[in-house]
KOLZARO-641707 format. One record per residue: residue number from 0; residue in three letters; x, y, z of N, C-alpha, C in turn. Coordinates in steps of 0.05 Angstrom, whole numbers, plus 5000, padded with zeros to 4 digits. Each point is the difference from the previous one (the first is absolute). Layout:
BEGIN
<NUM, 'ala', <X, Y, Z>, <X, Y, Z>, <X, Y, Z>>
...
REM end
This chain:
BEGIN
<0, 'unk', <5017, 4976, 5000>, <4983, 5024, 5000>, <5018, 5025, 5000>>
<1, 'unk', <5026, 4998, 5007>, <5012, 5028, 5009>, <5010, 5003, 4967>>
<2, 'unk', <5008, 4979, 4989>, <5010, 5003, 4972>, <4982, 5010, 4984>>
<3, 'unk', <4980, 4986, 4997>, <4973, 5015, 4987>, <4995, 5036, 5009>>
<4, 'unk', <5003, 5001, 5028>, <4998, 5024, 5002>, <5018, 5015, 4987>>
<5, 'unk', <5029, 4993, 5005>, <5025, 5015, 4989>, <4993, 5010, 4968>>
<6, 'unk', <4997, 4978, 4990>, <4999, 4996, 4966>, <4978, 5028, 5000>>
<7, 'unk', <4971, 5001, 5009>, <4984, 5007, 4996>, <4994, 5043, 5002>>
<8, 'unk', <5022, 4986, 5016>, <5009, 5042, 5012>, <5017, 5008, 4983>>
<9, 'unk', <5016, 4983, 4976>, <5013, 5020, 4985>, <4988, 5004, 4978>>
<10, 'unk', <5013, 5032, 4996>, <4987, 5010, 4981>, <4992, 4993, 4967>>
<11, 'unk', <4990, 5008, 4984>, <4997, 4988, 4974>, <5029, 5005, 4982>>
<12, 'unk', <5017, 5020, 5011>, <5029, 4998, 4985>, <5022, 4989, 5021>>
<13, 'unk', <4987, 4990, 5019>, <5025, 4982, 5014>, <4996, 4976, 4989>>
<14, 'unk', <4983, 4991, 4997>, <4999, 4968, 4985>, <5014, 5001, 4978>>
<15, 'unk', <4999, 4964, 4996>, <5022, 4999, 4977>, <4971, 4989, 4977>>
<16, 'unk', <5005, 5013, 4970>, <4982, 4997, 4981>, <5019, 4989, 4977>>
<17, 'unk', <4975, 4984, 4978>, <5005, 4994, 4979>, <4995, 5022, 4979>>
<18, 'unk', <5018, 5009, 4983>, <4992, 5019, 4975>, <4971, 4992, 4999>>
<19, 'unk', <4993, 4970, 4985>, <4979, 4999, 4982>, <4976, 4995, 5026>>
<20, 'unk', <4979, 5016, 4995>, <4971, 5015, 5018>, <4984, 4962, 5013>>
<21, 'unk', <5002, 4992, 4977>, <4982, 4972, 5005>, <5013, 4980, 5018>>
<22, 'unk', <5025, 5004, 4995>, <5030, 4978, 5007>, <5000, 5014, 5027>>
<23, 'unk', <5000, 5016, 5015>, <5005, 5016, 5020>, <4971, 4992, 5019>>
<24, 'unk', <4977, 5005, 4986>, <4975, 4989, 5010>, <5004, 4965, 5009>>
<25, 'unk', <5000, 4998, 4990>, <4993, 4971, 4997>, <5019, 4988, 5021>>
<26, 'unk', <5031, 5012, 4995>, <5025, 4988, 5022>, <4990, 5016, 5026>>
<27, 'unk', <4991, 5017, 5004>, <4988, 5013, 5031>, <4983, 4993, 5009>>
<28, 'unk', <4983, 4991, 4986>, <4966, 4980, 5009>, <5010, 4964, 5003>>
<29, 'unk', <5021, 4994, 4998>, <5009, 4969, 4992>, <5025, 5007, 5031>>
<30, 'unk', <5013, 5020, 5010>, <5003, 4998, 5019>, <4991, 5003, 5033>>
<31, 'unk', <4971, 5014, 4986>, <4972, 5008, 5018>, <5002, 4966, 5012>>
<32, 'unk', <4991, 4986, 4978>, <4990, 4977, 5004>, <5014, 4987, 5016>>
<33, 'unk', <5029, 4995, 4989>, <5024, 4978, 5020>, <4996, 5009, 5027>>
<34, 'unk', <5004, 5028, 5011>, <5008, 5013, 5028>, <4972, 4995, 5010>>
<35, 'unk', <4977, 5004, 4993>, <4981, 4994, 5019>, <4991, 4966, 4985>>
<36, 'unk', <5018, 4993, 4998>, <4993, 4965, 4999>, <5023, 4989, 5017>>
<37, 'unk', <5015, 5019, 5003>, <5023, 4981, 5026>, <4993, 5012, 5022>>
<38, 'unk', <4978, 5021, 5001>, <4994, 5011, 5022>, <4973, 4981, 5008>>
<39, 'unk', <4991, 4991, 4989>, <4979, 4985, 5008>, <5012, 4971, 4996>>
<40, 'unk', <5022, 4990, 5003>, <5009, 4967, 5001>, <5017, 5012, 5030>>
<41, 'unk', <5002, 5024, 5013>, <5019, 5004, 5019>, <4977, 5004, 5024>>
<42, 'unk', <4972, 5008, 4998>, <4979, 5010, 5007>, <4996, 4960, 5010>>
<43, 'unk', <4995, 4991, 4982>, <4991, 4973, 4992>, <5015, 4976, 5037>>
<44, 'unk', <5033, 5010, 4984>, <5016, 4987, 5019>, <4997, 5012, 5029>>
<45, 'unk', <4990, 5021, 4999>, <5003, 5007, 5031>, <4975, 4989, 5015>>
<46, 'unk', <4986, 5006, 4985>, <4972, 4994, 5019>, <4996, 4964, 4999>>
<47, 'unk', <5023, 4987, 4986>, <4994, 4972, 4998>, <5010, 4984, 5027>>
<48, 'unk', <5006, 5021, 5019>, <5009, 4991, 5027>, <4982, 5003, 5021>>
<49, 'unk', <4982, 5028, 4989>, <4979, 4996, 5016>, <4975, 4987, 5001>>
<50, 'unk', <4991, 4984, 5029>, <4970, 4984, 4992>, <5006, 4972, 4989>>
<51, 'unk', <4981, 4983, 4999>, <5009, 4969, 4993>, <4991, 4999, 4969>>
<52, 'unk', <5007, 4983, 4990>, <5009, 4988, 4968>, <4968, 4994, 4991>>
<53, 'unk', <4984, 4996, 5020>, <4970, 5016, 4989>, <4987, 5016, 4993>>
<54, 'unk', <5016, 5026, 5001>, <4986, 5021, 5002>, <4998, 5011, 4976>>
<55, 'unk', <4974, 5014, 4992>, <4998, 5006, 4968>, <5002, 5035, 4998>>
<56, 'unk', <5002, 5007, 5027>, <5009, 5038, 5007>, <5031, 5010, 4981>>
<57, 'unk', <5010, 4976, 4990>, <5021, 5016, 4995>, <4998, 5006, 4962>>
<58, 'unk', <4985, 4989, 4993>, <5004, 5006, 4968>, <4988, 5030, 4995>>
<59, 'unk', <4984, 4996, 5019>, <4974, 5036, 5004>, <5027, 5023, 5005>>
<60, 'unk', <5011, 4985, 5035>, <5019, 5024, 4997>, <5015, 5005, 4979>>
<61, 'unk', <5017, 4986, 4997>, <5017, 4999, 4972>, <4995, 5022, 4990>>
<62, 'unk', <4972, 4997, 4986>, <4990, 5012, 4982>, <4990, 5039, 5010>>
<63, 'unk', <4988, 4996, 5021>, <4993, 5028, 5013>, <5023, 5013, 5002>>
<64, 'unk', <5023, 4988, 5017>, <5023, 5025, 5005>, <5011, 5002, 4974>>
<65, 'unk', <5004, 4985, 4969>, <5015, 5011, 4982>, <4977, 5015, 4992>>
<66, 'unk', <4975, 5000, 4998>, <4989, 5019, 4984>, <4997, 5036, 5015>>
<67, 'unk', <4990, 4998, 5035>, <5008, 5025, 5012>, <5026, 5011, 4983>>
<68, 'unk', <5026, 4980, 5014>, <5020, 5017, 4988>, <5000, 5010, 4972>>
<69, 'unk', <5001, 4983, 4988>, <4992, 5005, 4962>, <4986, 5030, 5005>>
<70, 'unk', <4977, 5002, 5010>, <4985, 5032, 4999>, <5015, 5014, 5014>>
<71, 'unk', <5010, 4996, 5028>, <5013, 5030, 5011>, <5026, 5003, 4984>>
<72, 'unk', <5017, 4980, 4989>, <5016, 5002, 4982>, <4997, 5023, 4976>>
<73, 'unk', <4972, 4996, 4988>, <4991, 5009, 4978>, <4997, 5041, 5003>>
<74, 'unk', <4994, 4995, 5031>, <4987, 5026, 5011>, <5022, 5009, 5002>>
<75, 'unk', <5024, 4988, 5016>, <5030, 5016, 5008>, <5002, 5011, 4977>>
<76, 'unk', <5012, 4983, 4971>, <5001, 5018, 4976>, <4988, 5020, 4991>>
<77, 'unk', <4975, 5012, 4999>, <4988, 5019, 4992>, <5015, 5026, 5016>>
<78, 'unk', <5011, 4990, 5024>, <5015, 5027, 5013>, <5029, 5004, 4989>>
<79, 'unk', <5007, 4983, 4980>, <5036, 4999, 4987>, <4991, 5009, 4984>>
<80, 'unk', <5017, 5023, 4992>, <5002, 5018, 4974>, <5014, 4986, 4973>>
<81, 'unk', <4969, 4995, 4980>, <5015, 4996, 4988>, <4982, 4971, 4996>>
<82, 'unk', <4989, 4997, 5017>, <4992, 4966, 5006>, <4972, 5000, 4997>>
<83, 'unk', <4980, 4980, 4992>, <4974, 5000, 5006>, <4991, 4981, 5012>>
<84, 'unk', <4979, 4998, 5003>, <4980, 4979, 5014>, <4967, 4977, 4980>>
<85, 'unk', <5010, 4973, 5006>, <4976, 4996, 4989>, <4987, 4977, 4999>>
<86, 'unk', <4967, 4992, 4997>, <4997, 4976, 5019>, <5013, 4976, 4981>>
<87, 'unk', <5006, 5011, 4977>, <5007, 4981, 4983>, <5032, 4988, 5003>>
<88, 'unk', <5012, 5019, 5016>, <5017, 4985, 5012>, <4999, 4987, 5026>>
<89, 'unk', <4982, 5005, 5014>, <4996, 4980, 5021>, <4992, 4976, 4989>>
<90, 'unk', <4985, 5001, 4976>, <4994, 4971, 4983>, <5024, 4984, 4991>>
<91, 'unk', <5020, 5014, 4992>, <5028, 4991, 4989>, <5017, 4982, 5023>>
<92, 'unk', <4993, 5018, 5019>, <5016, 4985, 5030>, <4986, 4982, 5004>>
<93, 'unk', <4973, 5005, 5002>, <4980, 4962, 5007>, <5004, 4986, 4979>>
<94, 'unk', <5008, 5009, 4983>, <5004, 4969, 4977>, <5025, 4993, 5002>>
<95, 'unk', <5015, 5014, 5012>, <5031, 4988, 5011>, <4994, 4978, 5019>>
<96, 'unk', <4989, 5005, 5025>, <4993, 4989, 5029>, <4989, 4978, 4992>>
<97, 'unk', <4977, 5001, 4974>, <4983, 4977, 5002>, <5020, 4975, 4981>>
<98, 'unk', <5021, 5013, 4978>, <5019, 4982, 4991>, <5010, 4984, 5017>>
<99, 'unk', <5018, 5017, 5018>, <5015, 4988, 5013>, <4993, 4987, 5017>>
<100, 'unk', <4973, 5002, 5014>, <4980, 4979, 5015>, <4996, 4979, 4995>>
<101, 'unk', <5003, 4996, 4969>, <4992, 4978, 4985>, <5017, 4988, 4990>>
<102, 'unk', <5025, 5006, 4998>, <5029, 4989, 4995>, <5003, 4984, 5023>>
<103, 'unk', <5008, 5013, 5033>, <5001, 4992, 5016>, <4986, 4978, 5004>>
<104, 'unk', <4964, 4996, 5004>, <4984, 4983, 5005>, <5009, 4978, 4976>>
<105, 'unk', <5008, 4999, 4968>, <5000, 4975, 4993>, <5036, 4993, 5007>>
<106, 'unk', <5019, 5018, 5007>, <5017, 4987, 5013>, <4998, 4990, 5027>>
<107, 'unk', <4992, 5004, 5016>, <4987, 4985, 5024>, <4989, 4969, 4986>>
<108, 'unk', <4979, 5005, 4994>, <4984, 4971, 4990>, <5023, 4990, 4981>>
<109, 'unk', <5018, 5008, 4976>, <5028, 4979, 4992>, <5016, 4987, 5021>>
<110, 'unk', <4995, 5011, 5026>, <5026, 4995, 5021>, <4985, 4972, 5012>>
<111, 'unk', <4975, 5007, 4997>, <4986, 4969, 5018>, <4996, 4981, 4974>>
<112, 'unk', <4995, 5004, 4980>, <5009, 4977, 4987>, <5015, 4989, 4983>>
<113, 'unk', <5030, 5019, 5007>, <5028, 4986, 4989>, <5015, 5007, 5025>>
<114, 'unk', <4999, 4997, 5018>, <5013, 4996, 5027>, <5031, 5000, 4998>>
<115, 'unk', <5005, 4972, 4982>, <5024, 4991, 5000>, <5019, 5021, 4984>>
<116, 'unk', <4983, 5015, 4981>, <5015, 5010, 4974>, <5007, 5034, 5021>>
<117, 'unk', <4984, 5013, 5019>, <5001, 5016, 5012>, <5026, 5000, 5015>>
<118, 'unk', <4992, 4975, 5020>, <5029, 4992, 5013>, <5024, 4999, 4995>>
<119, 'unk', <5005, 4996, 4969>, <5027, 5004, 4988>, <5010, 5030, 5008>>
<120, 'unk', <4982, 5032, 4999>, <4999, 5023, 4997>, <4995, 5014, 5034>>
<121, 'unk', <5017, 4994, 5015>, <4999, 4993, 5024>, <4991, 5036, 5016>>
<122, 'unk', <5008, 5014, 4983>, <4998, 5032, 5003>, <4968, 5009, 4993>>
<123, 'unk', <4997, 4988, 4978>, <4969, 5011, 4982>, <4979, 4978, 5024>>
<124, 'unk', <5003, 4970, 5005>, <4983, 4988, 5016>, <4998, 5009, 5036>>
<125, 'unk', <5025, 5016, 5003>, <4992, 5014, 5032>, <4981, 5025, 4995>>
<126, 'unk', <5009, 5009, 4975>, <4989, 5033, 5003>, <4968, 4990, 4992>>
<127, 'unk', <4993, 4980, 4991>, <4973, 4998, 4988>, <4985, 4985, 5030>>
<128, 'unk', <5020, 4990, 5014>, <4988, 4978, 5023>, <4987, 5019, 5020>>
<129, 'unk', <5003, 5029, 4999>, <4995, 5014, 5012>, <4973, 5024, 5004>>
<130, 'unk', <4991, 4983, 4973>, <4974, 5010, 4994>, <4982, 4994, 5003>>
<131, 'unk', <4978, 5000, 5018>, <4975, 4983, 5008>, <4982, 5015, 4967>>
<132, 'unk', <4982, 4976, 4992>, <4989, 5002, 4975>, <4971, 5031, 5005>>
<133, 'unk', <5002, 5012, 4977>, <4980, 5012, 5005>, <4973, 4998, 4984>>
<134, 'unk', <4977, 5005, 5021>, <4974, 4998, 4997>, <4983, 5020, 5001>>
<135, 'unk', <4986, 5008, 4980>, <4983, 5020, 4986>, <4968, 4989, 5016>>
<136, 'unk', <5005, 4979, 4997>, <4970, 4998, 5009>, <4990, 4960, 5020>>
<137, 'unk', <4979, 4994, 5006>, <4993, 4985, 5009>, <5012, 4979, 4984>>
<138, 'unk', <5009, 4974, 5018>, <5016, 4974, 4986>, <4991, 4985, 5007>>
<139, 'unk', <4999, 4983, 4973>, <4973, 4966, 5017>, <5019, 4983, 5019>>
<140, 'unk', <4977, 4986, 5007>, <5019, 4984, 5035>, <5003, 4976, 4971>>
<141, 'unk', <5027, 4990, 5002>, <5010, 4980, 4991>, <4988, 4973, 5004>>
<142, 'unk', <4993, 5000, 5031>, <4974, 4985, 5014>, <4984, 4985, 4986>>
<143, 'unk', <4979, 5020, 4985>, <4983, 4994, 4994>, <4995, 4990, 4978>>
REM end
């Protein structure tokens, strides 16, 4: 978050730009995305400590604190000269969050069913072991 902030307070000629208008677009909305998609796999990992491996509170959070931030984010800029504001980039940042949500969740589910092939990657299977799965919504009892 403090990086996002940093990035976000400089001005429109402190950043670094592409000559060509589209190429410059496109590479600034494509790094929107990455930073609040490792901001929400870092959001992800923290709260995966809190509460038991049932709990379906954390995909919601996930999702609420990157999008608050995403908007006060959006709002800080309108006060940088030079900079604007718009909900269409708060859209840009949730389609980062929801990528990387979804990268994460089918690497989680790869890890449980190639176990062995994970275990070779002894760095990528701790950092992933550390993730309780996340849940959007009600899950059938296996039970039944």
């Amino acid at each position: 978050m403090g990086l996002i902030f940093f990035l976000s307070a400089q001005a429109k000629g402190q950043m670094p730009s592409v000559p060509d208008g589209t190429t410059d677009w496109v590479t600034k909305k494509f790094a929107h995305m990455v930073v609040y998609g490792i901001l929400a796999v870092l959001c992800w990992r923290a709260l995966s400590q809190v509460g038991g491996d049932s709990e379906n509170w954390r995909g919601w959070a996930v999702l609420v604190i990157c999008l608050v931030y995403a908007a006060s984010d959006e709002l800080h800029q309108s006060f940088v000269p030079g900079r604007g504001s718009g909900v269409r980039d708060v859209g840009i940042d949730m389609l980062g969050v929801c990528l990387a949500l979804a990268l994460m969740s089918w690497l989680l589910a790869q890890r449980i069913r190639h176990r062995l092939w994970f275990h070779r990657w002894l760095l990528l299977d701790c950092f992933l072991g550390s993730f309780q799965p996340l849940r959007l919504g009600p899950q059938d009892d296996p039970a039944k």
